[in-house]
C-alpha positions in Angstrom: 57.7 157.4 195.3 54.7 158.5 193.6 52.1 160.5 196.2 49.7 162.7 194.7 48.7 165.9 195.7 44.4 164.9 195.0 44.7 162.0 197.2 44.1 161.2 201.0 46.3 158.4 202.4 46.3 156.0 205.7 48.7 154.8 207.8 48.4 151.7 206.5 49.4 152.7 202.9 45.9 152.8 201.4 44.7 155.8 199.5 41.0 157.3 198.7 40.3 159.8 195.9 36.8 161.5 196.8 34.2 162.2 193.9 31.2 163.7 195.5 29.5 161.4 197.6 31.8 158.2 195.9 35.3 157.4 196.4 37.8 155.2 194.8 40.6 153.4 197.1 43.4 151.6 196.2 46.9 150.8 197.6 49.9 153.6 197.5 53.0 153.3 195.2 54.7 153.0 198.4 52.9 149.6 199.2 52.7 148.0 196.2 56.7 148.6 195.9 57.2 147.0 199.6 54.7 143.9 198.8 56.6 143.1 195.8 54.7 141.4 192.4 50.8 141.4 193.4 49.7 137.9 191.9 45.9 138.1 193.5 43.4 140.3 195.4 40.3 139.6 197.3 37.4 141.2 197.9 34.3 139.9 198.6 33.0 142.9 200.6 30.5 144.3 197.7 27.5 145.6 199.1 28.7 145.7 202.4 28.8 149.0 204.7 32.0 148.6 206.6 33.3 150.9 209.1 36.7 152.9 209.1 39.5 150.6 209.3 37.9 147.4 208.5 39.4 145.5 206.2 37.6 144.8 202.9 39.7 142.5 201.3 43.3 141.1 201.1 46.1 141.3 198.9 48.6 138.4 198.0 52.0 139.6 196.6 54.8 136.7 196.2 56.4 137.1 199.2 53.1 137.8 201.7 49.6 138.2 202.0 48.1 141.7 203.6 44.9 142.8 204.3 43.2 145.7 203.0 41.4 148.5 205.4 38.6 150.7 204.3 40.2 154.7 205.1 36.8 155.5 205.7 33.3 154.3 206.4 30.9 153.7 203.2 29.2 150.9 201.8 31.4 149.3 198.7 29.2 149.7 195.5 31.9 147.9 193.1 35.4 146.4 192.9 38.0 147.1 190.2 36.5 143.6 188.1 40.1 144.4 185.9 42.1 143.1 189.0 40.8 139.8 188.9 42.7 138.6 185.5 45.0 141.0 185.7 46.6 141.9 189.7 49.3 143.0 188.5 47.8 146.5 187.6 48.3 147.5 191.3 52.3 147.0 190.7 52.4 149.1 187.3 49.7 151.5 187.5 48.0 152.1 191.5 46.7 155.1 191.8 44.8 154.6 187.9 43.8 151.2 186.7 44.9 149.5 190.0 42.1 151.1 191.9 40.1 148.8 194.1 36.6 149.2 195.3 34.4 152.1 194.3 32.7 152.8 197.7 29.9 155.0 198.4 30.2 157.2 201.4 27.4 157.0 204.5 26.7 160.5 205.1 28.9 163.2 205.2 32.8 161.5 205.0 35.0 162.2 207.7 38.2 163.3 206.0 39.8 164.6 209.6 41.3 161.2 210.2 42.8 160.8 206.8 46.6 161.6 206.0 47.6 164.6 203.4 49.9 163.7 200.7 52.9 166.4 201.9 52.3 164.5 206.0 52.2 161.0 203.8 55.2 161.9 201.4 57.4 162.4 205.1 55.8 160.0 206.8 57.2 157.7 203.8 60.8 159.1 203.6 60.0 160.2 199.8 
């Protein structure tokens, strides 16, 4: 399993890369492999300031449908508009083009609560 080292991870298997006061999240190789072939993704939560551990949107693989929780309070400025043709991109490429909402974080980000990648990496069995 992919995990790496620039990212910050959740229990739930979501990720967030921090870029100054932006971040990027996505789901974790390790999800994406346990969900199977992603065929759709929702997220109508653009604009909206959510709380840590909401969920923003949901994610429909073959076998199941998840939802997907926000690591982190922020407002979500954009989605990944790639995913909607083209879901799949979570499966062959998710911690790159299978990104999935740009958020913007409300103040300064509390990364306390988030997972490292060596505690993610065990906490996976990788």
């Amino acid at each position: 399993m992919n995990v790496p080292a620039n990212l910050l991870y959740t229990n739930d298997h979501e990720w967030v890369r921090v870029e100054g006061e932006f971040g990027y999240v996505g789901v974790t190789d390790f999800a994406q492999n346990e969900l199977g072939d992603i065929v759709f993704i929702e997220i109508n939560s653009v604009g909206k300031s959510l709380e840590q551990n909401t969920v923003f949107g949901t994610i429909e693989a073959v076998k199941t449908v998840s939802d997907l929780f926000l690591p982190i309070a922020a407002e979500i400025v954009e989605k990944n508009a790639k995913l909607d043709s083209n879901p799949e991109l979570v499966n062959s490429d998710p911690y790159g083009e299978g990104w999935m909402v740009k958020i913007k974080f409300t103040g300064t980000p509390n990364l306390d609560s988030l997972i490292k990648p060596e505690a993610y990496t065990s906490m996976i069995g990788a």
